[in-house]
C-alpha positions in Angstrom: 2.1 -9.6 -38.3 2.7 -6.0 -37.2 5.8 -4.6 -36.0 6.7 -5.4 -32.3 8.1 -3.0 -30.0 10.1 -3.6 -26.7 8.2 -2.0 -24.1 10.8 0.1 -21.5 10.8 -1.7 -17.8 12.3 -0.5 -14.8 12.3 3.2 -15.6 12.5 4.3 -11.6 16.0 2.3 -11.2 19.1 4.7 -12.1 21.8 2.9 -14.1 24.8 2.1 -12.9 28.2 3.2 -13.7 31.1 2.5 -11.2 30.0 -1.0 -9.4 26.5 -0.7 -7.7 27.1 2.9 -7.5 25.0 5.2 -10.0 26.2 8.8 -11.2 24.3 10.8 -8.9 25.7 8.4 -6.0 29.1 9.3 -7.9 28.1 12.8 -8.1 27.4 13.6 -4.5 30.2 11.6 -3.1 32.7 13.7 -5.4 30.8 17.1 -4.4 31.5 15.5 -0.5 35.3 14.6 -1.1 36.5 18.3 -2.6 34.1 20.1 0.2 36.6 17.7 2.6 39.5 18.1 0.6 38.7 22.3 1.3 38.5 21.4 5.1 41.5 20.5 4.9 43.3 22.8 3.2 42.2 25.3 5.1 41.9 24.7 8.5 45.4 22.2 8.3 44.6 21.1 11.6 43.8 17.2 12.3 41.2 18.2 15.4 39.3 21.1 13.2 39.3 18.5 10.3 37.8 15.8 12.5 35.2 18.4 14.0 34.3 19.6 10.5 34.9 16.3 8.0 33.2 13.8 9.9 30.1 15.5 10.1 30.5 16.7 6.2 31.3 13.2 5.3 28.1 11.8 7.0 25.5 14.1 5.3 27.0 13.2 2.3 26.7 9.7 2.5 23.3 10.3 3.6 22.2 12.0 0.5 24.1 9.8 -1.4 22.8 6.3 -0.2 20.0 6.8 2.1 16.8 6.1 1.2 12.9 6.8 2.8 10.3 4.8 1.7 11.9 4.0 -1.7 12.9 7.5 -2.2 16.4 8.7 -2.4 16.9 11.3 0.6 17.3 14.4 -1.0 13.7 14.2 -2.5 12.5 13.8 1.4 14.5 17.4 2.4 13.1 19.0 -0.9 9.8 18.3 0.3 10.6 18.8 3.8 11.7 22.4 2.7 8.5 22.5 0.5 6.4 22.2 3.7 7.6 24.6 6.0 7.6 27.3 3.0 3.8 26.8 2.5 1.6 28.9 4.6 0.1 27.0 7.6 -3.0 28.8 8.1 -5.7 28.9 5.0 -8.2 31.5 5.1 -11.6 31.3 3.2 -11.2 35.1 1.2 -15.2 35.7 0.8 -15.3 38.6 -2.0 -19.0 38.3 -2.6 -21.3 40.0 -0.8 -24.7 38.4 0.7 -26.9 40.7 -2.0 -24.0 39.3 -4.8 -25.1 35.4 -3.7 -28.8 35.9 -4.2 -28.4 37.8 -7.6 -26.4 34.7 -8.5 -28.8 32.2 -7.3 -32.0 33.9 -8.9 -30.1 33.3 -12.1 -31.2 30.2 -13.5 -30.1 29.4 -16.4 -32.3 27.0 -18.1 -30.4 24.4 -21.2 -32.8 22.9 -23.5 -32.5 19.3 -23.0 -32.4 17.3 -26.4 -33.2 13.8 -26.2 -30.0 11.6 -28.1 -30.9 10.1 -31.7 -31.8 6.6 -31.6 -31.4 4.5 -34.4 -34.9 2.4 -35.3 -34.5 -1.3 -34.2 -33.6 -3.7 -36.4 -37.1 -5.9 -37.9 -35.1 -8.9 -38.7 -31.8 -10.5 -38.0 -29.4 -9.7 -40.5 -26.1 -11.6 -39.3 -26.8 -14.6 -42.7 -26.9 -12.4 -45.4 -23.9 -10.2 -43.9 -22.0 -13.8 -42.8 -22.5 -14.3 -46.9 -21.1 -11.1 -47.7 -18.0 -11.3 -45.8 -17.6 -15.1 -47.0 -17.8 -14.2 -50.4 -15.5 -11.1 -50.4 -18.6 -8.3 -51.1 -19.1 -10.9 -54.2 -22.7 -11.2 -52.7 -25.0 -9.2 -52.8 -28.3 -8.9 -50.7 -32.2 -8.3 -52.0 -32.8 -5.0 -50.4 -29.2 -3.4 -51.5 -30.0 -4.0 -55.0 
């Protein structure tokens, strides 16, 4: 019997490390608490830290935990940002001339078609004397091999 392998399943879920939370979840949130942790030592004041935290705090836990359509939310501003950087209006650039077209098109280049090989059919059924052969371990042998 062959050697079995364990196919990998489950390759779109991230493992986790800390509880249900996985390390870019752990990630992010860490990024979020020193960008707070900033706020706070700089502006020292509990109404700029409010203003400024909250709204800090909630984007992070959006790009930590939310998820569109199966995807986790910072693929869906990536390709947000994708979008709006791609150019809105396509233009047909026509280099060729109408003189350049018809050149083209008078051009005809004609490949010499070769019918495939086919092998001759078979005149009689050959399935007993090659049933023998593989019965008898290549022991027998056949008339017309001889």
């Amino acid at each position: 019997m062959p050697n079995q392998f364990v196919v990998p399943q489950f390759l779109d879920v991230e493992s986790k490390i800390i509880g249900p939370v996985t390390a870019r979840q752990f990630l992010i949130m860490l990024a979020v608490l020193v960008v707070e942790f900033l706020i706070y030592r700089i502006f020292l004041n509990i109404i700029f830290v409010v203003l400024f935290g909250v709204p800090v705090l909630g984007i992070g836990l959006m790009f930590a935990f939310a998820k569109v359509n199966g995807q986790p939310f910072h693929f869906i501003v990536l390709n947000f940002i994708q979008t709006f950087q791609k150019p809105k209006l396509r233009i047909w650039d026509k280099t060729l001339s109408d003189a350049d077209i018809r050149m083209f098109l008078q051009k005809v280049d004609e490949e010499i078609i070769t019918p495939p090989v086919r092998k001759a059919p078979l005149e009689r059924s050959r399935l007993n004397e090659l049933t023998l052969v593989v019965n008898t371990g290549g022991v027998y042998e056949s008339d017309e091999d001889v």
